[in-house]
N, C-alpha and C positions, 0 to 999 in steps of 0.2 A: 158733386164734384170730388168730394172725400172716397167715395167708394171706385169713384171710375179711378183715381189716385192710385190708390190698392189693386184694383183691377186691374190695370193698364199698363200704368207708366213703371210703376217698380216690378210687376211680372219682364217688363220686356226688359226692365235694368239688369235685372235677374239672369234673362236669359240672354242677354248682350254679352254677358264677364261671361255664361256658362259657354257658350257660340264659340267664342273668342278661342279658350282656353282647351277645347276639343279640337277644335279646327286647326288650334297651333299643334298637339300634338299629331293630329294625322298625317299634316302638312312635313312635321317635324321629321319623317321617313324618309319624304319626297326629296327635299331640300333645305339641310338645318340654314344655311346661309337665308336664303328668300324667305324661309320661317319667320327667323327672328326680326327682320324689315316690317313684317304685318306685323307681327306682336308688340313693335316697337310704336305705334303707334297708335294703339288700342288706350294705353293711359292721356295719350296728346288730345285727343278725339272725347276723352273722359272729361278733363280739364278746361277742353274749349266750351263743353257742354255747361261745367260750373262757373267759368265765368260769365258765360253770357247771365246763365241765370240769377247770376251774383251781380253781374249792373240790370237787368230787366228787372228786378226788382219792385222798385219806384212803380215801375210804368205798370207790372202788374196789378201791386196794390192800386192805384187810382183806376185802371181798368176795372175792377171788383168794387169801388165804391161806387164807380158811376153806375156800372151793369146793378146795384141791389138800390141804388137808388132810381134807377129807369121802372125797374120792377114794381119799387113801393107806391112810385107814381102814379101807373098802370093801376094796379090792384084798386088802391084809393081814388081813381078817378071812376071807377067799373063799379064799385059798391057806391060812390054816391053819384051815380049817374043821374038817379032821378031830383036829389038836387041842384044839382048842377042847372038841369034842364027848369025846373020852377022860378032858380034865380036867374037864368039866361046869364051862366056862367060856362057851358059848355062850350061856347067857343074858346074862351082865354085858355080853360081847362086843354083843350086842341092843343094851342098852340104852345103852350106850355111841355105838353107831352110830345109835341113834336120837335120840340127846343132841346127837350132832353135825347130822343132818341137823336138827334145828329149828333148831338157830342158823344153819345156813346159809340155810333157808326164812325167816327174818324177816330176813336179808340181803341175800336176795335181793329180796324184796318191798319192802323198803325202797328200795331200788337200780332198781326198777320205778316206785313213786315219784315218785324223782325224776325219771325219765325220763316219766314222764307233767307233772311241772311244767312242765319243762322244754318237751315238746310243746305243752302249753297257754301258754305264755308266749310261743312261739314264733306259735304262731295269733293270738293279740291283737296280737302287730306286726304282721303279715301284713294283718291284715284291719284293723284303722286304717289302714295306708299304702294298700290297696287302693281303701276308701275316702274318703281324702284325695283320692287321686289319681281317683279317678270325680267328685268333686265341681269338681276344676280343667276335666276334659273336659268336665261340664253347663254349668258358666259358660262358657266356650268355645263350646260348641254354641248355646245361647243368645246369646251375642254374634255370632253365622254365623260364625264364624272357623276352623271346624272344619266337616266335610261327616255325614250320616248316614252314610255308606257308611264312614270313617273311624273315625266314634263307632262304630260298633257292631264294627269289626274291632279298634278299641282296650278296647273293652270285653271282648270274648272271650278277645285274650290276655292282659289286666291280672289275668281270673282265673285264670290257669294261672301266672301270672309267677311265684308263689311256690310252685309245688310243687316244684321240685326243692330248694328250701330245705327246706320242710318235711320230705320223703322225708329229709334228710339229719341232720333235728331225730329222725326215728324208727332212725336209724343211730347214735345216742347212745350206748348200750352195746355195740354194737358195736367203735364208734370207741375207748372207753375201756377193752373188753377188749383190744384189740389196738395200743392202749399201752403199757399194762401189761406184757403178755406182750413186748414188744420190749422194755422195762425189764429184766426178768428175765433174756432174751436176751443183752442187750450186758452185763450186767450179771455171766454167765456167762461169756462172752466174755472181760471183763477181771479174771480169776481171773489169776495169772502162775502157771506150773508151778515147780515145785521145782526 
């Protein structure tokens, strides 16, 4: 979880700001007005990302005890399978392990969820400010202030402006698995020995 963390979610943070900040200057030829509309909403899109993760929180963490406790379960009931079977304990052992994986499955679906709010919440900023900003480059083009050749190259990339946002909005649990799991880390870490 820690490595996909590194992998993943902070390369595409990485390349969300880098996306962003390229694409506002290109844009910034086209149309500095519709420019700054998308730019303006790259920190809003940032912030909605921190909040959520900042109340998902909770829900992470007990998502992550249950999922390392479904696991230990698992493991522990595989190594003592054969006693399980001499004490004619394997069925409780069943139903126990299948006790545990439903709470983790409506944990996890929960925690899907949110990560789907969260995607959708993220797509209605995206496409307001896309559209905000297509409507300053009309009145523009309409005033001649602006060229076709321009409109249409600012329109192409106005609609890609926001996918690495978004790619970074479905990195969601990723990002919050591999919090998490750095929490438990350092968390490990500052155990002091005897």
């Amino acid at each position: 979880r820690f490595e996909v963390y590194f992998g993943k979610y902070i390369i595409q943070f990485a390349y969300s700001i880098i996306a962003s900040i390229t694409l506002f200057a290109i844009l910034l030829f086209c149309n500095s007005r519709s420019a700054f509309s998308l730019l303006v909403c790259v920190p809003v899109i940032l912030i909605v990302l921190a909040v959520v993760m900042r109340l998902s929180g909770k829900k992470m963490e007990n998502y992550l005890k249950v999922y390392y406790e479904l696991g230990g379960s698992f493991l522990e009931k595989i190594n003592g399978m054969t006693t399980l079977k001499i004490y004619e304990a394997d069925e409780t052992a069943d139903q126990e392990l299948a006790s545990r994986a439903d709470k983790f499955r409506d944990i996890a679906l929960k925690n899907l969820s949110m990560q789907v709010k969260c995607t959708f919440i993220l797509d209605i900023i995206t496409y307001c400010c896309t559209a905000v900003s297509l409507l300053f480059l009309v009145q523009e083009f309409l005033n001649n202030k602006i060229s076709i050749f321009a409109a249409v190259i600012f329109l192409f990339l106005s609609l890609e402006y926001f996918a690495p946002l978004r790619k970074l909005g479905e990195y969601f649990n990723i990002g919050m698995n591999g919090m998490k799991s750095a929490d438990k880390i350092f968390e490990f870490l500052a155990i002091r020995e005897p």
